[in-house]
C-alpha positions as CSV (number, residue, x, y, z in Angstrom):
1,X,-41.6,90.0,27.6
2,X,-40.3,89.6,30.9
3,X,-38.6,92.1,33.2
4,X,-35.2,91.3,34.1
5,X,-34.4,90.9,37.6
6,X,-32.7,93.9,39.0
7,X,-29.1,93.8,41.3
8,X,-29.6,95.0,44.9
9,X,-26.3,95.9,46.7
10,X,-25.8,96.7,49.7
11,X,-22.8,99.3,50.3
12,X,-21.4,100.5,53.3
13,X,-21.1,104.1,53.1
14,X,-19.7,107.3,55.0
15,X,-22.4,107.5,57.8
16,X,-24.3,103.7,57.0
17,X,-25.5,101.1,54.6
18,X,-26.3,102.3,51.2
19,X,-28.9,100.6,48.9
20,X,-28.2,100.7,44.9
21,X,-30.0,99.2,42.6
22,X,-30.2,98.4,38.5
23,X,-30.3,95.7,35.7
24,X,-26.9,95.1,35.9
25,X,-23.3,95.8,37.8
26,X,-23.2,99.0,35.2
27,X,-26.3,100.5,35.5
28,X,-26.5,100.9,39.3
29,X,-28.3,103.5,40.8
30,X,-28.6,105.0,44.3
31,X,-31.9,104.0,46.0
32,X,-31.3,105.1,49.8
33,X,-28.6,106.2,51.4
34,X,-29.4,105.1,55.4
35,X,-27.6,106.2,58.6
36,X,-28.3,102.7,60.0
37,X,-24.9,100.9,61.4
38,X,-26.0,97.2,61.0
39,X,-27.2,95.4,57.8
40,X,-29.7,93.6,59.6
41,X,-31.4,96.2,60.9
42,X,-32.1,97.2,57.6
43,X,-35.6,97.1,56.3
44,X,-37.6,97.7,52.7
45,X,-34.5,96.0,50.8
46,X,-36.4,96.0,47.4
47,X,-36.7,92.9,45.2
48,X,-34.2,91.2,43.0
49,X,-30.6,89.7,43.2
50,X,-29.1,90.6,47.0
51,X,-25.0,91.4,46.9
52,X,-23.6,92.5,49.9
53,X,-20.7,94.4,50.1
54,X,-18.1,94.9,52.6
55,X,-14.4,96.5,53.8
56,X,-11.5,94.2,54.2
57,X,-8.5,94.8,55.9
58,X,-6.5,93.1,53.4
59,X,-6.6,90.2,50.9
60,X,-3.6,87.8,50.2
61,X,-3.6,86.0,46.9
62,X,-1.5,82.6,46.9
63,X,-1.0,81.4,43.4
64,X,0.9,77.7,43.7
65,X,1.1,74.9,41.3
66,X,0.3,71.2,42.5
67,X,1.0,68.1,41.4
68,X,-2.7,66.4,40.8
69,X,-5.5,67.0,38.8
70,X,-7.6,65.8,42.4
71,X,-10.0,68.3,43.1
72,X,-10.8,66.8,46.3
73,X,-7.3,67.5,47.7
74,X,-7.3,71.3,46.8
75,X,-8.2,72.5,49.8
76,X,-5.7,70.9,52.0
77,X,-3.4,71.5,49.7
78,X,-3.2,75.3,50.2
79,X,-4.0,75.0,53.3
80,X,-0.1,73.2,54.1
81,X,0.8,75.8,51.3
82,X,-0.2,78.4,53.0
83,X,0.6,77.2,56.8
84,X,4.2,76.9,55.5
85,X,4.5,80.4,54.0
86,X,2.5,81.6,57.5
87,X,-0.3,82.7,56.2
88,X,-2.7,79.4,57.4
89,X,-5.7,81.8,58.8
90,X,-7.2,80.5,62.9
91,X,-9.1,77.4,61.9
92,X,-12.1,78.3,64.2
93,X,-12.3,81.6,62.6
94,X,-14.8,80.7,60.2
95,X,-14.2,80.2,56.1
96,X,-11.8,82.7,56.0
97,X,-9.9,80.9,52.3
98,X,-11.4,80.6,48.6
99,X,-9.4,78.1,46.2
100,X,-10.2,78.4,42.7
101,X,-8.3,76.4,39.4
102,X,-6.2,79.0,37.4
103,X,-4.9,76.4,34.5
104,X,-5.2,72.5,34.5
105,X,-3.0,70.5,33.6
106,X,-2.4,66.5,33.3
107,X,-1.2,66.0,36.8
108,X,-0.4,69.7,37.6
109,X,-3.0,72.3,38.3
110,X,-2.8,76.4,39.4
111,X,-4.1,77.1,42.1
């Protein structure tokens, strides 16, 4: 039987980076709690699946509908979207965007 690979997240917490570990998302348990500042000063992350967590300011969700089934064209396709509601973030500000299908459609898909 094999063992299961277990989740390691990385948290930031009240005073540093927080380690937790388990099976899965629900089974999670506190494996140090570190007053280091930086995630990559961080050493003995144990084994197994790395998710790192972080704050965000804040997150804007732009549902839209567009006419083509072109997967290819998603991207600049919210990207006018969202430059003509003002939301388009600084191009040079790294991938800053995720686009993801909500429904398909012939010709029409959610974004």
């Amino acid at each position: 039987m094999s063992k299961t690979t277990d989740n390691v997240l990385l948290v930031p917490g009240e005073t540093g980076w927080e380690i937790w570990t388990g099976p899965s998302a629900s089974e999670l348990t506190l494996h140090e709690a570190t007053t280091i500042d930086r995630a990559s000063d961080l050493t003995a992350i144990p084994n197994g699946d790395l998710l790192l967590l972080f704050p965000v300011k804040s997150i804007t969700a732009v549902p839209m509908r567009v006419a083509s089934d072109d997967e290819a064209l998603f991207p600049d396709l919210a990207a006018l979207h969202a430059e003509r509601l003002g939301l388009r973030p600084d191009p040079m500000a790294g991938q800053l965007t995720d686009i993801f299908v909500i429904a398909r459609e012939a010709e029409n898909t959610a974004l």
